[in-house]
Every structure is written in C-alpha cells, then in structure tokens.
C-alpha positions as CSV (number, residue, x, y, z in Angstrom):
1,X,-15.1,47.3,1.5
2,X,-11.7,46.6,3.2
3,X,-13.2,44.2,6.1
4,X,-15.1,42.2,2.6
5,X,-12.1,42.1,1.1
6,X,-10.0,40.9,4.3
7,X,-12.6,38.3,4.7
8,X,-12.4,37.0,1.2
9,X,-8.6,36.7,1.7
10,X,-9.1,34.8,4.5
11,X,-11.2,32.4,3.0
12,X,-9.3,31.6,-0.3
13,X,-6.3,31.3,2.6
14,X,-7.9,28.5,4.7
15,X,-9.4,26.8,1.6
16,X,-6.4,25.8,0.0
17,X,-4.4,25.3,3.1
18,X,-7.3,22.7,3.8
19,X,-6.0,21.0,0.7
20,X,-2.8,20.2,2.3
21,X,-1.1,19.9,-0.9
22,X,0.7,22.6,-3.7
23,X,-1.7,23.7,-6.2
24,X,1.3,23.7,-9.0
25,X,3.3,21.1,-10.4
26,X,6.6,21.2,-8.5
27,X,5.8,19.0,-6.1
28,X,4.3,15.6,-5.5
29,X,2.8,14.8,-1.8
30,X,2.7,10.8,-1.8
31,X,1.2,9.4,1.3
32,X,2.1,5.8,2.3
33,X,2.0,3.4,5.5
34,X,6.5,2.5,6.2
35,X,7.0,-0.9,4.7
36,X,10.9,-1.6,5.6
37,X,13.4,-1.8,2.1
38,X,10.4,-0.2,1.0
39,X,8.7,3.5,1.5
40,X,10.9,4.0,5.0
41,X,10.6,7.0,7.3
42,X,13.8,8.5,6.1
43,X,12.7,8.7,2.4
44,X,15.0,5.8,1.5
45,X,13.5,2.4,0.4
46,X,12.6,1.4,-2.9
47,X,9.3,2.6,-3.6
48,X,10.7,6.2,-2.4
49,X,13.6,5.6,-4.8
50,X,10.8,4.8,-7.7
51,X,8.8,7.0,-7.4
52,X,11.0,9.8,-6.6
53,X,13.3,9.6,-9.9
54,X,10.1,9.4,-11.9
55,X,9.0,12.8,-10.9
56,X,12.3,14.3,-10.6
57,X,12.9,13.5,-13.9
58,X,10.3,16.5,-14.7
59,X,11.7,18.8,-12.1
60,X,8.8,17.6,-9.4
61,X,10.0,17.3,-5.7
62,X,9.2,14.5,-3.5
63,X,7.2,14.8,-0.6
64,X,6.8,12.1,1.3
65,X,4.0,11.3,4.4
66,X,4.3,8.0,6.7
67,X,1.0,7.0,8.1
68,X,-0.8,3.9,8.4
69,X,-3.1,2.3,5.2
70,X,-6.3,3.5,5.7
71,X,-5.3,7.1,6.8
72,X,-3.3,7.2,3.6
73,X,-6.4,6.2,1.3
74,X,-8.2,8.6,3.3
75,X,-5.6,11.4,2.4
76,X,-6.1,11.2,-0.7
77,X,-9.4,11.0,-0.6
78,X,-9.8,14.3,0.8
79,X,-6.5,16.3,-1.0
80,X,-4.1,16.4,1.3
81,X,-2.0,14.3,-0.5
82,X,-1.4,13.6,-4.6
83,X,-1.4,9.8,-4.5
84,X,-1.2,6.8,-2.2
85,X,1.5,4.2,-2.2
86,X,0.6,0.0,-2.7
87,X,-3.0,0.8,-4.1
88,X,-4.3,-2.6,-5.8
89,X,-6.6,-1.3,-9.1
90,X,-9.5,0.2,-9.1
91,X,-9.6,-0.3,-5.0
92,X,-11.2,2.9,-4.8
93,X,-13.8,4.8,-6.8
94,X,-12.5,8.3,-6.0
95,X,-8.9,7.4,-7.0
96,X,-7.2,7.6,-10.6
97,X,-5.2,4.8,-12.0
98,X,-2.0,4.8,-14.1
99,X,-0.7,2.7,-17.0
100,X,1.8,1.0,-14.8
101,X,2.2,-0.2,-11.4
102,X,5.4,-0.6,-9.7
103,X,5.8,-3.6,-7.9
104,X,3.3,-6.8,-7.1
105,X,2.2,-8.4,-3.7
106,X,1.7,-12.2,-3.2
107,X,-0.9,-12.0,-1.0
108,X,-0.8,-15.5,1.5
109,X,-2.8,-16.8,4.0
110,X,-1.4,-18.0,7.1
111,X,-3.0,-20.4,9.4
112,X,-2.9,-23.1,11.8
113,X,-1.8,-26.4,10.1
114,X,-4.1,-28.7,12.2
115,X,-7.4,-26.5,11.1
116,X,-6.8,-27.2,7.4
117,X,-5.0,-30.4,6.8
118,X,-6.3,-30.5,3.3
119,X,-5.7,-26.9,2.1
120,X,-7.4,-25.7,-1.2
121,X,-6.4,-22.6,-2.0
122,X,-9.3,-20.0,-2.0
123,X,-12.0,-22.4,-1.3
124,X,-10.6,-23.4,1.7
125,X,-11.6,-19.6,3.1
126,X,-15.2,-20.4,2.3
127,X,-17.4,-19.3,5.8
128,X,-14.0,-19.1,7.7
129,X,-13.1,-16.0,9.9
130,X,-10.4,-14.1,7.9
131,X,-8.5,-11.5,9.2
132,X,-6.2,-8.7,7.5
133,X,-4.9,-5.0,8.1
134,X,-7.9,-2.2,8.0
135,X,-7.9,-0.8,4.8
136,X,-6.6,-3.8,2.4
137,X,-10.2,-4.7,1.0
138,X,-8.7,-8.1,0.1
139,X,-12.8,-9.6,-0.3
140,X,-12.7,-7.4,-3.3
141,X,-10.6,-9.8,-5.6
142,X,-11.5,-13.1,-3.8
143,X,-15.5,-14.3,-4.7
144,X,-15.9,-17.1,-1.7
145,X,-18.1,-16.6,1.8
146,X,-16.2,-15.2,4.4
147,X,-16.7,-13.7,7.9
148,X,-13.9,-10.4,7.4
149,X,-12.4,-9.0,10.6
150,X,-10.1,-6.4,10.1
151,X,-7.3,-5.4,12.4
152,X,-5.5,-2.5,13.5
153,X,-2.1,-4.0,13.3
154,X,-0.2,-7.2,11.8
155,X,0.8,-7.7,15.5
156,X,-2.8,-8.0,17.0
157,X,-3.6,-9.8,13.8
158,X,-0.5,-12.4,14.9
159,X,-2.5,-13.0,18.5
160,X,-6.1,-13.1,17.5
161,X,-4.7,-16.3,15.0
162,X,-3.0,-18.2,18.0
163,X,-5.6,-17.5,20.4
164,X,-8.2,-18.9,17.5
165,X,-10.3,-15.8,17.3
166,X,-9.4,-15.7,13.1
167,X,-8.5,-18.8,11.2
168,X,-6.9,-17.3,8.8
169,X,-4.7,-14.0,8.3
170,X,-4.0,-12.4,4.9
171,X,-1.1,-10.3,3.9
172,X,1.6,-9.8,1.5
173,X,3.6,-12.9,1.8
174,X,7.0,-9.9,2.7
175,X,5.0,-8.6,5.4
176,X,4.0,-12.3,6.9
177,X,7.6,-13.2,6.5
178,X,8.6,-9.8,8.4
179,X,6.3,-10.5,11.1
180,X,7.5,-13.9,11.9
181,X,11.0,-13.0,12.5
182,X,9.9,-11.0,15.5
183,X,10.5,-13.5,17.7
184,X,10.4,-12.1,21.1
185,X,6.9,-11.0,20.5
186,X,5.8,-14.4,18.8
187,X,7.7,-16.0,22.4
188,X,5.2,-13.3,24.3
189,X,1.9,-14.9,22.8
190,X,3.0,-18.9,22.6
191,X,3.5,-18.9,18.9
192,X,5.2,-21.4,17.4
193,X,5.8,-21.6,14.0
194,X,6.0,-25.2,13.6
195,X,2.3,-25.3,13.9
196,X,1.6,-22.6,11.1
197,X,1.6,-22.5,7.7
198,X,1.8,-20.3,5.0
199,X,0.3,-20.4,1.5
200,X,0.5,-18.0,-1.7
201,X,-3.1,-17.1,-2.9
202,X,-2.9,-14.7,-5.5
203,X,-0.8,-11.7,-6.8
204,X,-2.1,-8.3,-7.1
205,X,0.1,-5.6,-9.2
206,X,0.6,-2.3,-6.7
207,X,-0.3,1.2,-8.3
208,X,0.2,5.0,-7.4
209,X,-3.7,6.1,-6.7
210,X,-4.0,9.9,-8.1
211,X,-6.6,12.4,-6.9
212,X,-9.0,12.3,-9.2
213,X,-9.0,16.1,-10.4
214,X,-7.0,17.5,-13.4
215,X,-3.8,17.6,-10.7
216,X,-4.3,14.4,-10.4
217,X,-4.8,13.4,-14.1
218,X,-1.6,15.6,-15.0
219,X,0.8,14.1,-12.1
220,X,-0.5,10.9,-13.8
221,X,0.2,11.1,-16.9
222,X,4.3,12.3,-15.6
223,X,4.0,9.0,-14.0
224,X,3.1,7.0,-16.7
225,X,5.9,8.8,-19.5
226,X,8.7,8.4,-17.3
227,X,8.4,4.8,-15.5
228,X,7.8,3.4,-19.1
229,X,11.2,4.9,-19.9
230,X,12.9,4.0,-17.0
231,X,11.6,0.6,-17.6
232,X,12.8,0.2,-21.0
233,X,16.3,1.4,-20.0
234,X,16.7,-0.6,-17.0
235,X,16.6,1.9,-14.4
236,X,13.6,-0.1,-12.6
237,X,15.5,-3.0,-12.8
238,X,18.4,-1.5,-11.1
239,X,16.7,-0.2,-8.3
240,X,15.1,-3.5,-7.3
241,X,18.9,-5.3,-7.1
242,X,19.8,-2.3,-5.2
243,X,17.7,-3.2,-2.4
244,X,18.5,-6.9,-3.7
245,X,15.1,-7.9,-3.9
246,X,14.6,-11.0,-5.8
247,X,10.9,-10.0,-7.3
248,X,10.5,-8.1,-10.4
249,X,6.7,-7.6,-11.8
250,X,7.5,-7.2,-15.0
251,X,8.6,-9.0,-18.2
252,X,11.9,-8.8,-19.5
C-alpha cells in the first residue's frame, strides 16, 4: 500500500511539473521571442510593461520566457507557458484569442530594386521565392502563389536576399528597419542599401494566444476586462510615448 501510494505521488508530481506552468491564478507564464523597446530580456520593453499592468491589476505576477518564435508557439502548445507574445489571430488552432490585441505589425517586403521595377503590392509576390522568420505563417493572410522558404534568423534571411537565393523577405517593417542599421554585418555580406527597397504590404493586429483550457479561457477573460480599461483611461496610450513609439493601433 505505501510503495502504491508513493508511486501515485510520484506521478501526480512529474505530471504537473511537465506543465511547466502554476495550476492557480497568481501567475501568468508569457513566452515571447526579445524584440528590442519591446518584450526585452530584462522584463523591460513595452509589451512586458502591457502586459504586465494588465495582470497585476488582478494580483497575477508576471513571468516572463525569451525564446525564439516558433519555440514560443510551441510552448504554449504543450503548457509550459499561458500565452505567446505577437500572435496574429486565429494563427493557430490550439490557441485562444482575446477581445483585444495590443499593438499591430506592418508587415513589408524587402527586395532588390532592379528585380521589380514595377512593384504591385501583393501581386508582385506571385511564383516568387519569399522568405521570412520560421514560425510567422505570413502565406496565411496573403492568397497569391508563392515558393515559402523560411529562415532561422533575420540575419541569414539578410544574406540569402543579396546572394539572390529569395527575392523577397517579409517582416515587420520595425524589425526590417532594425536589421538594416547593423551595418557591419550588412558591410560583411556586400549589401548595400541603395539597391534595396522596402514596401508596406499589410497590417496585421498582434494578440496574446491563451492555452486553450479553462486556465486559459479565465487568464483571458483578466486580459480582456483590464486592457479595455486601461485603454479607455489612457494608460495604453502612455506606455507607447514612454518608449516614444510613434504607432498606436487603436482609435482615439
């Protein structure tokens, strides 16, 4: 009886520490790949500073994992983490989606200027090789032909467009920007930006994925109450001129 016992113990022990999350409510794990000004490794940035107030506002604490795109979907996806940082909606099947996202990305293209002197916007992607980071699914929201190649980092995503092996590379038009002030490693490669250009494509609002599990649908629902108020009373406003960012998703 006591060895049954033991060996219950021990497997209600390594099943939730498989979860890798709290089963209460007094904490949060949120999961996110470091975007500078953003969700940085120190727990500063604005998306920390968002998300953060919105939770601690019902007595939740922040915890806060840096790790690249795709491992944080994949976090979620098997509980070890609440939610994911810069989800676009309905990107993923097994997530939950709130009310309100908390910023927007202009996703651009980049490209050589020579290979599309007449650029068209979407269309002009049509059978082309188009490259972005692993994990951003942008053929999901864009209904032309493309060959998809995607990359393990916006550096080797940088080289594969100079040496001509993608014609196009998709981002967030902050992270393109980012990238291109790096200019000993553009010098390493031969890039020059006077040959490139960069055009704006579409806008996609970011969200907060949840598990999708009544943890999930409750951490949610905190979410949704207390951005909407922080919204109203300016609070969201505030903290995007703190980090004196000049976008603001949202109607005022």
């Amino acid at each position: 009886m006591y060895r049954l016992t033991v060996l219950i113990i021990g497997v209600f022990f390594l099943f939730f520490s498989t979860l890798g999350i709290c089963s209460d409510l007094n904490v949060i794990t949120v999961a996110s790949e470091e975007w500078e000004d953003n969700t940085n490794k120190d727990g500063t940035g604005l998306y920390w500073d968002i998300i953060r107030t919105v939770f601690e506002m019902d007595n939740i604490k922040l915890i806060t994992r840096i790790v690249p795109y795709a491992r944080s979907v994949h976090m979620v996806k098997v509980k070890k983490a609440d939610a994911w940082v810069a989800s676009y909606i309905d990107e993923e099947t097994f997530a939950r989606y709130p009310k309100w996202h908390f910023d927007a990305d202009i996703v651009s293209a980049l490209f050589q200027k020579e290979k599309f002197p007449d650029w068209k916007g979407v269309q002009s992607l049509t059978n082309k090789t188009v490259g972005w980071v692993r994990g951003y699914d942008y053929d999901q929201y864009i209904d032309v032909k493309m060959k998809i190649d995607e990359l393990n980092s916006r550096n080797s995503a940088i080289a594969m467009l100079e040496r001509n092996r993608i014609d196009v590379l998709l981002d967030a038009l902050v992270e393109i920007q980012n990238e291109l002030k790096n200019k000993d490693k553009l010098d390493k490669i031969g890039f020059d930006i006077k040959n490139y250009r960069i055009e704006q494509l579409l806008q996609l609002n970011l969200y907060l994925a949840f598990t999708k599990d009544e943890r999930g649908k409750k951490l949610m629902a905190v979410w949704d109450k207390n951005f909407s108020i922080l919204l109203n009373n300016g609070q969201i406003k505030k903290m995007f001129n703190k980090y004196k960012i000049a976008r603001y998703p949202f109607k005022e």
